[in-house]
N, C-alpha and C positions, 0 to 999 in steps of 0.2 A: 582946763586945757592941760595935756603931758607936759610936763617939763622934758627937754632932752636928757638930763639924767633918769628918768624915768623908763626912756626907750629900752625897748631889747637889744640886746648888743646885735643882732641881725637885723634890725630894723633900721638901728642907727647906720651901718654898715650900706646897706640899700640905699639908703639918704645920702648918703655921703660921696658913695662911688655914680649916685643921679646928679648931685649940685645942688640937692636941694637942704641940706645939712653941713655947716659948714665944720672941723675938725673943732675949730679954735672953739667956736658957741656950743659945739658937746662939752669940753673939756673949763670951759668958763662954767656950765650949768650944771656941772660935777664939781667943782670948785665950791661953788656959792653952797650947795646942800653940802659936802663935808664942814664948812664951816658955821653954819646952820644949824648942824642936827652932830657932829661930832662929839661937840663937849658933852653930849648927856651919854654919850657909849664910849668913845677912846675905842674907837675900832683904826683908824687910820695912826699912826704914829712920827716916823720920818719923810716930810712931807719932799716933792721936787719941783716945786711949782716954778721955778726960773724957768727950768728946765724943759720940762712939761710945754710951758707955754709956747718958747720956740720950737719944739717938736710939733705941735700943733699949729702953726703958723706952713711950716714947712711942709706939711701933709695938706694942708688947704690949697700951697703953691702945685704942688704933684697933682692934685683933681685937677686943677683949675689948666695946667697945662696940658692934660693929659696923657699922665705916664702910667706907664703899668701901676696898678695899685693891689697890695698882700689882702689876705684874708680878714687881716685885723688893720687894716690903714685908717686909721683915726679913731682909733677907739680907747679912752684911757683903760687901764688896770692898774689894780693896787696887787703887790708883790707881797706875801707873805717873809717875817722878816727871819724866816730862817734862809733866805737866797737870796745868795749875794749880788748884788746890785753897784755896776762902775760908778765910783763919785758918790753914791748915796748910803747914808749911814745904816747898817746890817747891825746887830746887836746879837741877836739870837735870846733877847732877849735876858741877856747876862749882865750883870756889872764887870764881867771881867771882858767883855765885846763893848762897853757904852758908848765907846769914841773908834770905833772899827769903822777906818769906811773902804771898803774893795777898792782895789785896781780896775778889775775887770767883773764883767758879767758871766753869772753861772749858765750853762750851758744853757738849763730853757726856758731862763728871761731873754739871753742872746736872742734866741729863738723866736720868740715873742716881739720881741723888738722888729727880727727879720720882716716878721710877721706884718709890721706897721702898727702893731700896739704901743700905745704912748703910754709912759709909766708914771702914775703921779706920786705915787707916796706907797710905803711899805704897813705891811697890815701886821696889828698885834698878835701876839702867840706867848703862850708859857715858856718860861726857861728851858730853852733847847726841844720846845715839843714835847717837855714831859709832861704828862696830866694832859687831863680833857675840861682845863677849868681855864680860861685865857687870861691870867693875871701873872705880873713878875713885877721885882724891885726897880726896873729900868723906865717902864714908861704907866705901869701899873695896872689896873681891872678894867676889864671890857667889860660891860653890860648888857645883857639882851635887850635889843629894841622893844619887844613886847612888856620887857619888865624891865625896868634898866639894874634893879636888885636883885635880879637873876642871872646865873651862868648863861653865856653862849656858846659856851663847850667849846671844844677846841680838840689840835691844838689851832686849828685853822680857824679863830675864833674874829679875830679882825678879820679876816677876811667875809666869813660867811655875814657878820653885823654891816659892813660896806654896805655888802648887796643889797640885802634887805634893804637897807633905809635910801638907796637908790646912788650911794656916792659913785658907784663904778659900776659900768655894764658887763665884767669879767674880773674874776681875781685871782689867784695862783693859790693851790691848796698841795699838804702832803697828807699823808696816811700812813700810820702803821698798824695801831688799834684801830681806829678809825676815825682817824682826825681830821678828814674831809667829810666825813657820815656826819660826825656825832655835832657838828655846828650846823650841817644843811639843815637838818632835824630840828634841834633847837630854833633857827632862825628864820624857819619857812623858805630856806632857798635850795639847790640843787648842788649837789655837792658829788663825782663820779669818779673813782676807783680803777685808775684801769689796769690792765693785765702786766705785771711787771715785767719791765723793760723795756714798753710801748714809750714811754717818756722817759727819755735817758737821763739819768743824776748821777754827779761827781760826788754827792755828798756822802752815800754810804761806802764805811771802812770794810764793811766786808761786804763787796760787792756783788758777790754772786748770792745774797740771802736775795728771796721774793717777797720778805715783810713790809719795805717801806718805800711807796712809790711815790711819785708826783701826779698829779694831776688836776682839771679843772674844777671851779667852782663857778656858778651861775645863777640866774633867778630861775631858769627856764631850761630843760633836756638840748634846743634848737641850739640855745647857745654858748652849753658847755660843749658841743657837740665841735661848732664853730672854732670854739677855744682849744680844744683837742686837737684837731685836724692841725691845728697850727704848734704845736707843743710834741705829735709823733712823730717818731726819728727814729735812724736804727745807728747812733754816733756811737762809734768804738768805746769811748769815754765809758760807758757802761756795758760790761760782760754779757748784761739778760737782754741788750740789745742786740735782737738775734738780724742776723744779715742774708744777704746772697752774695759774696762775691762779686765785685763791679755792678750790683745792680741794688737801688735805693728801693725798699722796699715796704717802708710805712711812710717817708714825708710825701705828705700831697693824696693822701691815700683816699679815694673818693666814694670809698665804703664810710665815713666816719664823718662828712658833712658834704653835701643834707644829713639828716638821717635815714637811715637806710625806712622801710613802706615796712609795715609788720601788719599781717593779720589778728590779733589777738584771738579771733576763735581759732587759728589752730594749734595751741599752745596749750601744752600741758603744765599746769603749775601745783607747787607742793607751797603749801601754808604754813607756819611752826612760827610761835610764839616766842620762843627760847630755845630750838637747834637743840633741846634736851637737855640743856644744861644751865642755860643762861639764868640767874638770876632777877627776872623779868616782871614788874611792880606788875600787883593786881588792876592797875586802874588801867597802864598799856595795854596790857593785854584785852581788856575789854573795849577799847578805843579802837584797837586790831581787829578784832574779833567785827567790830562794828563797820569799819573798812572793807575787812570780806566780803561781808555779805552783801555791798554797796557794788563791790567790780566785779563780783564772780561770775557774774552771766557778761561779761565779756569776751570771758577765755573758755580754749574749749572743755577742757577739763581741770578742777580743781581740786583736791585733798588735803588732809592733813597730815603729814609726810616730813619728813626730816632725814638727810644724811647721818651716820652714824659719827657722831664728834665725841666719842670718847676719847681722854683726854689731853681733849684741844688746852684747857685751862692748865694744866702739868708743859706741855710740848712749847704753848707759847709765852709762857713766862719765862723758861730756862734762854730760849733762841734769844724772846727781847734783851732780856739781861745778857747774853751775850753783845750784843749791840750795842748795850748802853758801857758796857765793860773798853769794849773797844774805843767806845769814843770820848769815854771823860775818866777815867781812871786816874789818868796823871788830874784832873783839874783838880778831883777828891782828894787827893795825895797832899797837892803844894799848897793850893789855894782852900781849904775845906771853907772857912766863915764865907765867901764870894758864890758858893753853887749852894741851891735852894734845896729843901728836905724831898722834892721830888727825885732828883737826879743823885742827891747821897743814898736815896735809900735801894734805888736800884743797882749801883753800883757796890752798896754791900750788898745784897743778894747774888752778886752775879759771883760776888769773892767767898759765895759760900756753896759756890756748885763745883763739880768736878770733871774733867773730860767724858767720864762717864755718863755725868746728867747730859751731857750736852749730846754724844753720839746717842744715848735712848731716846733726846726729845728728836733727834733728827729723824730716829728711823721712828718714832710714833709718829712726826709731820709727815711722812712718807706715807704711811700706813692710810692715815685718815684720809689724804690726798687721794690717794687711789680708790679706798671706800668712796667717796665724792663721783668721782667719774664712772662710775658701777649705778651710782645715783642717778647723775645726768642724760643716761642710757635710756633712762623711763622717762624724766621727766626735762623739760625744756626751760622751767624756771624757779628760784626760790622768790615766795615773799615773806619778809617778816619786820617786824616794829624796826626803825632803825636804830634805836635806842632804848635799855631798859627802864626809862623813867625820863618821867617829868623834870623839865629845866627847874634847879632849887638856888640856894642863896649860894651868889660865886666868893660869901665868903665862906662858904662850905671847902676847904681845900678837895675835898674827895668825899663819897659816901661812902658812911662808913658802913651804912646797912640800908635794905631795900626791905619794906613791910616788914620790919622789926628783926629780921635775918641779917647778923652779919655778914660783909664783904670778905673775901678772902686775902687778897690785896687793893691798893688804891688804885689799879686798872680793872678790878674785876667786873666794875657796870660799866663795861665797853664790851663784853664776852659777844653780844649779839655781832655787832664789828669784828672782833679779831677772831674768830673764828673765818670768818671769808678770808680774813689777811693770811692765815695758816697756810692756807692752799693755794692762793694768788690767783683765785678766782676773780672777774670785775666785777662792783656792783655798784650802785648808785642809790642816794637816798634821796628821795622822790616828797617836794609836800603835799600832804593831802590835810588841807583842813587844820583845824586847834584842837585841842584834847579837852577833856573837861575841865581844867585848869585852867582854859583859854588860852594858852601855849601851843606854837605851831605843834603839827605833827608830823614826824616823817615816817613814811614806806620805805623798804631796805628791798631793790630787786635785785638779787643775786644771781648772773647771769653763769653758762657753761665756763669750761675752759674758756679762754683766748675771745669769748664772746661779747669782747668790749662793744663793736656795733650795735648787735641785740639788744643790749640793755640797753642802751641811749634810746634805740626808736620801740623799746618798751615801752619808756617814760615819757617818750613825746607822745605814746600815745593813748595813755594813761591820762595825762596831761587834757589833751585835747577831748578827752571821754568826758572831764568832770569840767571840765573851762565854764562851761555856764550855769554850775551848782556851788551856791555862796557856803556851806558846807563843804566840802569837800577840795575847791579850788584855791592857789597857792594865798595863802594872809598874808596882806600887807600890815604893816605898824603905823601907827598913827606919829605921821612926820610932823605936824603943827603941834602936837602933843609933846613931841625930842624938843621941835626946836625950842618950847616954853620950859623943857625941863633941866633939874637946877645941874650942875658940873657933876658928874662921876666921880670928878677927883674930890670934892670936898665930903664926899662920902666918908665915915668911919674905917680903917683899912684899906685906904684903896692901894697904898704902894708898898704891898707887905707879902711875903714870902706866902702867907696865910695857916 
């Protein structure tokens, strides 16, 4: 029999707004499995269970009365803990945030809240989001559900472990390399990119970059879809939240849940293993390769085809590091022993470029940008691996090299990622199936410009193409398996910089 943590967040939602699910017995049946199956991942970290619970009490009285009820009315979500959260402990995963607890709510957990999402507890991440490895000195190493000795990538890495093993039916993801990608991937869950400044954040200092957005993470396309709809805004707080003058023009937007009906035969798709440049393990690539030829008579024409990304890897290192310059420079200054080898080392790169590097990477972002949409002209969608390699040891801080090739930096096995984040294209990573490693594997559909819908009801329909092929359809992890296995933390390294 499902557990109601188990539910789809659409499902549960449907139950819920019938009477026949009550909020409190979701939010009690997400309870039990994070304490359950938690200690073998450390994917949940500051929990709000007081809290939580009367939320869920109060969402049961609203059905039972019958009052208007939001998109998300009783449905718990874990909040990635780089977003701050009223009364509940934010870290950002710093020892210099360990005892930081907000005032108020970041813009789109408000949102979410508005929504009638109940918030239980905050999901783990690396120091400030740096790295695609979800470990730091504050609360320590997440484990892949499948492997718990395995990365779950990141930085959105508690979050995407949650879903997986069923503690929350939605969870809050960001992205810049691809920190919503590169955990859906790893953890067999769905993790979606959308068009910046579709979900408006106070977080970044330099506002008007389209590197690092917000957005959902899920088990299923239905119901990041659902969790989307509820998270788009066009709130001034963010510049790329583009407006109309007195008129609201993405909340409630009823392009973006349901998902919009997609034909896939009439869809032209371009295939590319590495976008030409990616660093992309021999074994992906053949798991890729293997994927093709499994959907390609879905759509109506497919190639192998790539935008021209030359160099994306020059343009988005300088911009990142602009970014990271902006936002921890003083902390590298005062505090150096308290900020991890992640965050120092981009912050010296960033003090070794020049207004120069920085105006060439701008106009090469430009450039490629525009080569893109010359692209999009012919073709209607990218597919490609969403990660260049296989989930390895999260006490691997970074690879350092892919089939014996060294890395050029500790982001460069995210290139398949950051490359869409260049252009601020959407795209979403889709599971399909395990690799030969027996490690989920994720599809990367990289949709047009502003074609956040598209891709969603790409993936739902993707999704619903393989639903009754045990190859190919999203892997679960063996939860009776978690809940027998031994703590994370009594691991070797677990609460170490790495």
């Amino acid at each position: 029999m499902t557990e109601p943590c188990d539910l789809s967040a659409v499902a549960a939602r449907r139950l819920i707004g019938a009477r026949k699910l009550s909020p409190v017995e979701l939010l009690d049946s997400c309870l039990a499995r994070i304490e359950a199956v938690n200690p073998a991942v450390n994917a949940m970290v500051a929990m709000d269970t007081d809290r939580a619970r009367v939320a869920a009490k109060e969402a049961e009285a609203a059905v039972m009365r019958g009052a208007p009820l939001g998109p998300l009315h009783g449905l718990p979500v874990g909040i990635k803990d780089l977003d701050e959260t009223a009364g509940l402990r934010t870290t950002w995963g710093s020892p210099l945030f360990a005892d930081h607890v907000p005032a108020q709510d970041g813009a789109m957990v408000a949102n979410l809240r508005k929504a009638g999402a109940i918030v239980v507890g905050k999901t783990n991440t690396p120091e400030f989001g740096a790295g695609a490895n979800t470990r730091n000195v504050v609360y320590g190493a997440t484990g892949n559900p499948f492997d718990t000795t395995k990365s779950a990538a990141g930085s959105s890495g508690g979050s995407g472990v949650a879903l997986a093993c069923g503690m929350v039916p939605i969870a809050s993801g960001s992205d810049t390399g691809g920190s919503l990608r590169n955990p859906a991937a790893f953890n067999g869950i769905l993790g979606f990119r959308p068009s910046p400044g579709v979900v408006p954040s106070e977080r970044r200092r330099i506002g008007w970059s389209p590197i690092s957005v917000l957005g959902p993470m899920a088990r299923n396309a239905e119901d990041a879809a659902l969790m989307f709809s509820a998270m788009a805004d066009d709130d001034a707080v963010d510049p790329l939240a583009y407006t109309l003058h007195g008129r609201a023009v993405r909340r409630g937007d009823r392009d973006l849940f349901p998902p919009l009906s997609v034909d896939l035969a009439t869809l032209r798709v371009a295939v590319t293993p590495d976008f030409g440049f990616a660093p992309t393990e021999r074994h992906i690539r053949e798991v890729f390769a293997e994927r093709v030829a499994k959907l390609e008579s879905l759509f109506g024409r497919v190639e192998a085809a790539s935008p021209d990304c030359r160099g994306t890897d020059e343009a988005f290192e300088v911009l990142r590091a602009a970014e990271f310059l902006a936002g921890h420079l003083e902390k590298v200054q005062k505090t150096p022993d308290k900020v991890g080898p992640n965050v120092r080392a981009n912050v010296e790169a960033a003090l070794k470029y020049s207004l120069h590097d920085y105006s060439r990477a701008a106009v090469e972002q430009t450039r490629i940008y525009r080569g893109w949409q010359g692209f999009f002209e012919r073709h209607d969608l990218i597919l490609t691996p969403a990660i260049t390699l296989s989930p390895r040891s999260w006490r691997e801080l970074y690879p350092a090299e892919i089939d014996g090739q060294p890395t050029r930096t500790y982001f460069h096995w995210l290139s398949l990622a950051y490359a869409v984040s260049l252009v601020g294209h959407p795209a979403a990573s889709v599971p399909l199936g395990r690799d030969r490693a027996g490690m989920p594997f994720g599809l990367q559909v990289v949709g047009p410009r502003g074609g956040d819908a598209l891709v969603l009801a790409v993936a739902a329909a993707i999704e619903a193409a393989v639903a009754g092929d045990a190859e190919l359809a999203r892997p679960v992890p063996d939860i009776a398996a978690l809940k027998a296995a031994p703590p994370i933390s009594s691991m070797p390294e677990f609460r170490t910089w790495g």
